[in-house]
LOKE-159258 format. One record per atom (N, C-alpha, C): residue number from 1; chain; atom name; x, y, z. Coordinates in steps of 0.1 Angstrom, whole numbers, plus 2048, in hexadecimal, padded with zeros to 3 digits. Layout:
LOKE-159258
NODE   i ch at  c1  c2  c3
NODE NUM  A CA   X   Y   Z
...
end
This chain:
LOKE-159258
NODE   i ch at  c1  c2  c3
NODE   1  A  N 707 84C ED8
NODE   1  A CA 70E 849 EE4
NODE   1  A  C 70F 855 EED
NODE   2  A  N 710 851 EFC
NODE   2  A CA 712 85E F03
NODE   2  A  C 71F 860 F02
NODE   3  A  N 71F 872 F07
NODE   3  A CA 732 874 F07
NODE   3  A  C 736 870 F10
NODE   4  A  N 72E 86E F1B
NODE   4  A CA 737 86E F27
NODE   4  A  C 742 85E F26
NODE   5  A  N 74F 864 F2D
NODE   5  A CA 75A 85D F2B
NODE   5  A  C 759 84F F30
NODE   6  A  N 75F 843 F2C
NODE   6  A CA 75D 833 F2C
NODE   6  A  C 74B 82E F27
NODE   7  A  N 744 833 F23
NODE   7  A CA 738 82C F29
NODE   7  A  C 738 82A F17
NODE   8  A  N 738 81D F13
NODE   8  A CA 73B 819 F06
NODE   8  A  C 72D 810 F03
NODE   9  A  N 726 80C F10
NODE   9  A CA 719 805 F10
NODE   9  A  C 711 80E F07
NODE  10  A  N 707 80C F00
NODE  10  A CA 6FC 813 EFB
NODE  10  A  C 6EF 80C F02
NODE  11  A  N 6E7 816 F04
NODE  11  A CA 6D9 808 F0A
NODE  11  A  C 6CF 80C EFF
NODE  12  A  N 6D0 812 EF7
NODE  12  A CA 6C5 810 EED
NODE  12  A  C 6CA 80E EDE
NODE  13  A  N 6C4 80C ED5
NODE  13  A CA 6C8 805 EC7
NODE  13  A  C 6C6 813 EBB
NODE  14  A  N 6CD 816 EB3
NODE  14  A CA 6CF 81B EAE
NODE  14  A  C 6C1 824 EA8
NODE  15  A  N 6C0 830 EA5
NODE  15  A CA 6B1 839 EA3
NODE  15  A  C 6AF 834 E93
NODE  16  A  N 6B8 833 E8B
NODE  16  A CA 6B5 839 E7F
NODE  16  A  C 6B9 829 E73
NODE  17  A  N 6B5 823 E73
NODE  17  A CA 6BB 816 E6C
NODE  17  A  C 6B5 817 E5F
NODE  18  A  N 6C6 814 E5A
NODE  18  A CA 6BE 814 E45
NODE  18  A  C 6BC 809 E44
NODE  19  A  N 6B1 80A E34
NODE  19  A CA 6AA 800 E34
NODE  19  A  C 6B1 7FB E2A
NODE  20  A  N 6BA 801 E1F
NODE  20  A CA 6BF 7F8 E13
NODE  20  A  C 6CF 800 E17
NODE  21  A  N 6D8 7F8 E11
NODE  21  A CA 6E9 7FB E11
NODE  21  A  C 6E8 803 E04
NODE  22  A  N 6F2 80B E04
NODE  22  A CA 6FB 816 DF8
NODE  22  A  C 6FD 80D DED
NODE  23  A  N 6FC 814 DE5
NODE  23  A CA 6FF 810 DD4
NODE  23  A  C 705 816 DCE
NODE  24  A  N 70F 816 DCB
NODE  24  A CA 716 822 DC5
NODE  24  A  C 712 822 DB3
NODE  25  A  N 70E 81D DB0
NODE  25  A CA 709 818 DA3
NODE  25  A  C 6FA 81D D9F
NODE  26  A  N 6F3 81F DA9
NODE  26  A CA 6E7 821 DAB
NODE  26  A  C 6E1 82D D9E
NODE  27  A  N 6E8 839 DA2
NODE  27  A CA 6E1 845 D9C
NODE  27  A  C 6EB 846 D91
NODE  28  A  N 6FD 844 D91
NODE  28  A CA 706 849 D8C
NODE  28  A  C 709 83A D84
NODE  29  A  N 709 83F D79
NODE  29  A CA 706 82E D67
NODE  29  A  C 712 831 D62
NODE  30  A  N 719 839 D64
NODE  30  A CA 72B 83D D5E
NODE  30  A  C 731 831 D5A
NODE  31  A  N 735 833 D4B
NODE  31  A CA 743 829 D4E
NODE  31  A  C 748 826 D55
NODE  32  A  N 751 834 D59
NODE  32  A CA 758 835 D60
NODE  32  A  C 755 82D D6F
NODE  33  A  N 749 82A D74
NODE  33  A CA 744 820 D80
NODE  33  A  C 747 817 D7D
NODE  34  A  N 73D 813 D74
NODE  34  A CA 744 805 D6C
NODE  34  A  C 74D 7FE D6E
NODE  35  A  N 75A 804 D68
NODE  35  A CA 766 803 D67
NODE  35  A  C 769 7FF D76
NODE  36  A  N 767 809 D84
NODE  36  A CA 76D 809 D8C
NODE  36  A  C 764 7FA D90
NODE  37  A  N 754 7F9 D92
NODE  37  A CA 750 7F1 D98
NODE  37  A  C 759 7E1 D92
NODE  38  A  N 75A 7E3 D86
NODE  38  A CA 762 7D3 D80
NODE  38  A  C 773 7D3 D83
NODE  39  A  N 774 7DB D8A
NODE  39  A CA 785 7D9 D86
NODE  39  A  C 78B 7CD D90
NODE  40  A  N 793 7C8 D92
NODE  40  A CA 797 7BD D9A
NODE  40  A  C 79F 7BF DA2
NODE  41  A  N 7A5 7C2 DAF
NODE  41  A CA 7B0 7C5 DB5
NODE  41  A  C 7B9 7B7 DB6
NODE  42  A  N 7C3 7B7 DB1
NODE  42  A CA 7C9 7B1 DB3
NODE  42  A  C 7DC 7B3 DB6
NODE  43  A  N 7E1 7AB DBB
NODE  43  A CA 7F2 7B0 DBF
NODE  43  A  C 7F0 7B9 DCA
NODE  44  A  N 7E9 7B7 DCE
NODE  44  A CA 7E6 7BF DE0
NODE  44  A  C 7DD 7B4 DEC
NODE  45  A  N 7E8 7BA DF7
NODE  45  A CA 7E0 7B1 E07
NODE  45  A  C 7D2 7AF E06
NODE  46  A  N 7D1 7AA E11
NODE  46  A CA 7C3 7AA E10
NODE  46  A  C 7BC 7B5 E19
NODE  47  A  N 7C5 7B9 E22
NODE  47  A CA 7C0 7C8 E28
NODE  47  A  C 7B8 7D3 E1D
NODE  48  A  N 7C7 7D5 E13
NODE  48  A CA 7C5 7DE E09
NODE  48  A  C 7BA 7D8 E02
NODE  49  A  N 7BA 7CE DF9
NODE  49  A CA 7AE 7CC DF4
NODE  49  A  C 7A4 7CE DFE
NODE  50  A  N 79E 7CC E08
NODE  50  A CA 796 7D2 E0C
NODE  50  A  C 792 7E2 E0E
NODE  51  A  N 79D 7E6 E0F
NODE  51  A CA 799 7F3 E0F
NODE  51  A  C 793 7FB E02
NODE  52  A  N 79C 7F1 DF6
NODE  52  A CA 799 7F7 DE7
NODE  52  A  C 78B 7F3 DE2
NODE  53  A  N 787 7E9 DEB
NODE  53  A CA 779 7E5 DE7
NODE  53  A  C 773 7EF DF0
NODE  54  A  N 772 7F4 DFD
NODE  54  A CA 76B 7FC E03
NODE  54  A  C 769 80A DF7
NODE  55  A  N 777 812 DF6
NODE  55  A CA 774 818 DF0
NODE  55  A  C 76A 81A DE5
NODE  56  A  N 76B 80E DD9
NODE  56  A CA 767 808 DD5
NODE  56  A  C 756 810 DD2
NODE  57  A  N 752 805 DDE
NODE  57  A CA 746 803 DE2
NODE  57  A  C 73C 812 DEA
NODE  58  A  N 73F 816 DE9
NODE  58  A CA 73E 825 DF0
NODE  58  A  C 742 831 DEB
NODE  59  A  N 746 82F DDE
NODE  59  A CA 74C 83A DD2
NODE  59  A  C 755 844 DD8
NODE  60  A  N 760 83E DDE
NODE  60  A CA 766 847 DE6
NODE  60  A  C 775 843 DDC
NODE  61  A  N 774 838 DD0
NODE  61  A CA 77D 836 DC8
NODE  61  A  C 780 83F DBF
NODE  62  A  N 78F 843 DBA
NODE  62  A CA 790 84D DAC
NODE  62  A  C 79A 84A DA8
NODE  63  A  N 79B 845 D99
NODE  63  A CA 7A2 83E D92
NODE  63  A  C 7B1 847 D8B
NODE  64  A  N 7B8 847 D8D
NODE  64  A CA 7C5 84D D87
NODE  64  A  C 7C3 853 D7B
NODE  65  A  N 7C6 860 D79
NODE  65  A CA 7C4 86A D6F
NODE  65  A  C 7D4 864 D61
NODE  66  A  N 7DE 867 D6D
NODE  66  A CA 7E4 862 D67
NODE  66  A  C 7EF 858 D6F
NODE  67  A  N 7FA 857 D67
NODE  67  A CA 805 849 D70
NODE  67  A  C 80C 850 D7E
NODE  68  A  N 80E 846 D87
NODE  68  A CA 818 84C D94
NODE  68  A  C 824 846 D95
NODE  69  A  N 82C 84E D9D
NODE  69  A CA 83A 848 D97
NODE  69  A  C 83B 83F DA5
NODE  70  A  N 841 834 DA0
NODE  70  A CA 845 827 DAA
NODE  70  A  C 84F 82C DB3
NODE  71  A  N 84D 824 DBF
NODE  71  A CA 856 827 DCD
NODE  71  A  C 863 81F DC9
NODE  72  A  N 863 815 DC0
NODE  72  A CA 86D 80C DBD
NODE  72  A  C 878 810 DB2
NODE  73  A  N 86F 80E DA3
NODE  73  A CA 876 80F D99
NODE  73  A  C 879 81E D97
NODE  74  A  N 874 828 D9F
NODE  74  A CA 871 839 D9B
NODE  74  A  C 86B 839 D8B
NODE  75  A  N 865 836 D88
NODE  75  A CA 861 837 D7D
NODE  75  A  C 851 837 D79
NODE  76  A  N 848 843 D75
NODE  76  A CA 83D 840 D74
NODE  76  A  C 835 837 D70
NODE  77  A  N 830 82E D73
NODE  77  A CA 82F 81E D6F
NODE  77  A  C 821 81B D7C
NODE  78  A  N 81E 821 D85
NODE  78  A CA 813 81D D89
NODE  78  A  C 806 825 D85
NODE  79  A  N 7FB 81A D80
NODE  79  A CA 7F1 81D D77
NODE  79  A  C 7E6 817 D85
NODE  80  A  N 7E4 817 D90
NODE  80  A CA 7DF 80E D93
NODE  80  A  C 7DC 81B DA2
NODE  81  A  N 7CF 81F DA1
NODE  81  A CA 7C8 828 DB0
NODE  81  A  C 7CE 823 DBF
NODE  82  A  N 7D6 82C DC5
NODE  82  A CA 7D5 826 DD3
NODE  82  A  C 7E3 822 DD1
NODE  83  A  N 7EB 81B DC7
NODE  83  A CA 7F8 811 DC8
NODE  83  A  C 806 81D DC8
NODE  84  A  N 80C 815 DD1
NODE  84  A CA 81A 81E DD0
NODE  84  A  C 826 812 DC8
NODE  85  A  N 824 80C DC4
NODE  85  A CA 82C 800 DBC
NODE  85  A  C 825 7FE DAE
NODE  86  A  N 830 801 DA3
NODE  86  A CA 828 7F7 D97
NODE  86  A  C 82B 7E9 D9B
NODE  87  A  N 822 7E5 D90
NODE  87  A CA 81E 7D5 D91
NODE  87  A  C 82B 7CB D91
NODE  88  A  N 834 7D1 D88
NODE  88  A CA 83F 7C8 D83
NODE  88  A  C 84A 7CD D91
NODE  89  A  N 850 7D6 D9B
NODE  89  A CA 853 7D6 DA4
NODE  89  A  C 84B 7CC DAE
NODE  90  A  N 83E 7CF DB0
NODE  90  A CA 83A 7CA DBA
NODE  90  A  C 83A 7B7 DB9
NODE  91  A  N 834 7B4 DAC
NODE  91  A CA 837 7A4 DA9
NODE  91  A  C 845 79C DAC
NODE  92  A  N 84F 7A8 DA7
NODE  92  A CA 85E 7A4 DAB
NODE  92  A  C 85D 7A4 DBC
NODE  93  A  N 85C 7AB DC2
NODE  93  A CA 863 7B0 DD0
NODE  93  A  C 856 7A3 DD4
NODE  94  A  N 847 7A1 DD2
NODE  94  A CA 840 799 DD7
NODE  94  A  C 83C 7A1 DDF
NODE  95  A  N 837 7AA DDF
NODE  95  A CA 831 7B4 DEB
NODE  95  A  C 821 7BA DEB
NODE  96  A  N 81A 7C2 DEE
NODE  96  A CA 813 7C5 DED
NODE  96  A  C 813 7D0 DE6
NODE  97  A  N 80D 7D4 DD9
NODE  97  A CA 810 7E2 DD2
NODE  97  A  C 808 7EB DD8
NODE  98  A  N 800 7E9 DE1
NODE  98  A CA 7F9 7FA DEA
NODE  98  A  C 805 7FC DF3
NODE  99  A  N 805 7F2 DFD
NODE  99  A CA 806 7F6 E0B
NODE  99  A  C 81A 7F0 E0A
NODE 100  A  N 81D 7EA E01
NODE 100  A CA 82A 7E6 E03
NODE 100  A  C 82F 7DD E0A
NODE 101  A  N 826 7D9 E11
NODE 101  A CA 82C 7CE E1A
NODE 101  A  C 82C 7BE E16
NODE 102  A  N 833 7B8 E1E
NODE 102  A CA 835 7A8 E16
NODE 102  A  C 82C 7A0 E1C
NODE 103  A  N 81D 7A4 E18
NODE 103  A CA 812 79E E1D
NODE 103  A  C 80F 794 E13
NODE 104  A  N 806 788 E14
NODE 104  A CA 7FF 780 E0D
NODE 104  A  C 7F8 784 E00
NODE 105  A  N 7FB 784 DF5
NODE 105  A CA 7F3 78B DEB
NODE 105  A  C 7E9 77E DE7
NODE 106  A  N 7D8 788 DE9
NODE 106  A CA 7CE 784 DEC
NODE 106  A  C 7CA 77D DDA
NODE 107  A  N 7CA 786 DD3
NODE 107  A CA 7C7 781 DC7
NODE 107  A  C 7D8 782 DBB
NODE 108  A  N 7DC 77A DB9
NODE 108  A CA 7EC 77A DB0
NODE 108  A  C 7E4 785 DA5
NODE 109  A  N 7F6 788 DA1
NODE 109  A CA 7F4 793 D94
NODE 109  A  C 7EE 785 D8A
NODE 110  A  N 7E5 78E D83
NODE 110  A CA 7DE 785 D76
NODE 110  A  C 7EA 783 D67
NODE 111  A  N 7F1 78B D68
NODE 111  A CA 7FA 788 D5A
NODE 111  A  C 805 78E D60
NODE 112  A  N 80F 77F D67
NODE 112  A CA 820 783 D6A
NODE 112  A  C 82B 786 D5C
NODE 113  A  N 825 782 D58
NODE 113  A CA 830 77F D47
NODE 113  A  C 82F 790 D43
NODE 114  A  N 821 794 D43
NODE 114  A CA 822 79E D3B
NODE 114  A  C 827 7AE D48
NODE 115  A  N 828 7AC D54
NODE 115  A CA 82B 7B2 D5E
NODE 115  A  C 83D 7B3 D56
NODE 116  A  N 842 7A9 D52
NODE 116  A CA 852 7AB D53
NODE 116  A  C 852 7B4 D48
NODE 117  A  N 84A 7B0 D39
NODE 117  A CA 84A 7B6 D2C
NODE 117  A  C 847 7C5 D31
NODE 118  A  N 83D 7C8 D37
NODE 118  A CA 83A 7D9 D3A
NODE 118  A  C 847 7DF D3F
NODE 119  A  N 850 7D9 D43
NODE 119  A CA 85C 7E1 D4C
NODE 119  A  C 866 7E4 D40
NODE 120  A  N 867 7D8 D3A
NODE 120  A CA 870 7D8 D30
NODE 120  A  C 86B 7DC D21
NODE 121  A  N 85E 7DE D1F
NODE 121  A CA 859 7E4 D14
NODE 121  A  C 85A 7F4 D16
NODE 122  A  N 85F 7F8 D22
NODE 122  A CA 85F 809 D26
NODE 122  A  C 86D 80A D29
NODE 123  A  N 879 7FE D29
NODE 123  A CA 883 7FF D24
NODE 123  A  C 88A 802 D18
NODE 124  A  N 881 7F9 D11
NODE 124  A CA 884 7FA D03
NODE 124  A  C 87C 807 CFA
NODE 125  A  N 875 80C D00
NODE 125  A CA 871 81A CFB
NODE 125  A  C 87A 823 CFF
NODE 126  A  N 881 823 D07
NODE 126  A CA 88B 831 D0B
NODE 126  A  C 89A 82E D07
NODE 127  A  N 89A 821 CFE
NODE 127  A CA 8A8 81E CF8
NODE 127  A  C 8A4 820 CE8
NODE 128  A  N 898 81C CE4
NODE 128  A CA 895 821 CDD
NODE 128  A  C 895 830 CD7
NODE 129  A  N 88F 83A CE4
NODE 129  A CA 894 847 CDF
NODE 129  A  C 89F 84A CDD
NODE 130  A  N 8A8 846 CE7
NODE 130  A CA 8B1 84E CE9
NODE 130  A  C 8C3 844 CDC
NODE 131  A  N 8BA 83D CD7
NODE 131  A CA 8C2 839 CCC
NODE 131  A  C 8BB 83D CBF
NODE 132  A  N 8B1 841 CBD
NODE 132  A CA 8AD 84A CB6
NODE 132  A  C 8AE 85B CB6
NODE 133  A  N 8AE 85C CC1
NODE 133  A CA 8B6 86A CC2
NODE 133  A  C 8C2 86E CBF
NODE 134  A  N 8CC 863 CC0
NODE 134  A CA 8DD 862 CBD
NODE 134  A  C 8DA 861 CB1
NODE 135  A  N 8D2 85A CA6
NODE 135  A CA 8D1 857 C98
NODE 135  A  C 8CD 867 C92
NODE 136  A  N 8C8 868 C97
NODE 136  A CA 8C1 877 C93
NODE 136  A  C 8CC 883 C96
NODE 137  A  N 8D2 882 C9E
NODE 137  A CA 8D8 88D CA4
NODE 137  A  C 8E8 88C C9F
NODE 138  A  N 8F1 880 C9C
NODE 138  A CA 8FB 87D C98
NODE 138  A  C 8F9 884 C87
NODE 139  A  N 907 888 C84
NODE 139  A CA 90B 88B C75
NODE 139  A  C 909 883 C6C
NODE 140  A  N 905 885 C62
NODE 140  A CA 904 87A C56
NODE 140  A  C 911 87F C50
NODE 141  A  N 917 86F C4A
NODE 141  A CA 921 870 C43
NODE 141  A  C 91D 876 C34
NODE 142  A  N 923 883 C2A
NODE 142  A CA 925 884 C1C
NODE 142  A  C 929 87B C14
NODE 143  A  N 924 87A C07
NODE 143  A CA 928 86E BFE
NODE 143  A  C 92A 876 BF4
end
């Protein structure tokens, strides 16, 4: 396009036109593609899903090393690239776990039941310790 300012017209068609679209799959056989090409976005808008697919699609995706900690519960619990909400916040509030907002969620969480159990199975691990810690760390009675 020319620089000069307003002229948004082009009068000729583009020099250089591809002949086949990007593959991100093409040269790179990784699991790890794999993984990303199969994964399902779901419990996000459909903006965000789109964007997660673009990424996606253009290997511009990278999968969490390790957990991030939720805007909600503060607790590291998001396993999911891109999201600022774990799942079990975001299914409660009904929101979008990327972008947060109370948009239409495009595809529903696939397992609500076990969304509750994750919250409360990471409950019951840190009551767990910390009553095993008291067991451990309290006096034993002499006999």
């Amino acid at each position: 396009m020319s620089s000069q300012k307003g002229n948004v017209s082009r009068s000729r068609p583009q020099k250089h036109q591809n002949t086949f679209s990007f593959r991100n799959d093409k040269f790179d056989k990784s699991v790890q593609t794999k993984k990303i090409n199969a994964k399902l976005h779901d419990g996000v808008c459909q903006r965000c899903k789109e964007v997660l697919e673009w990424r996606v699609k253009y290997s511009k995706y990278k999968p969490l090393s390790k957990p991030k900690k939720c805007v909600k519960c503060l607790q590291k619990t998001v396993k999911d690239s891109y999201h600022i909400m774990c799942r079990p916040c975001a299914y409660e509030l009904e929101v979008c776990a990327k972008c947060g907002k109370k948009e239409e969620i495009v595809i529903p969480w696939r397992f609500p039941l076990l969304l509750s159990l994750e919250c409360s199975r990471e409950l019951m691990a840190t009551t767990a310790t910390i009553y095993w810690a008291q067991v451990i760390l309290s006096p034993q009675p002499s006999k």
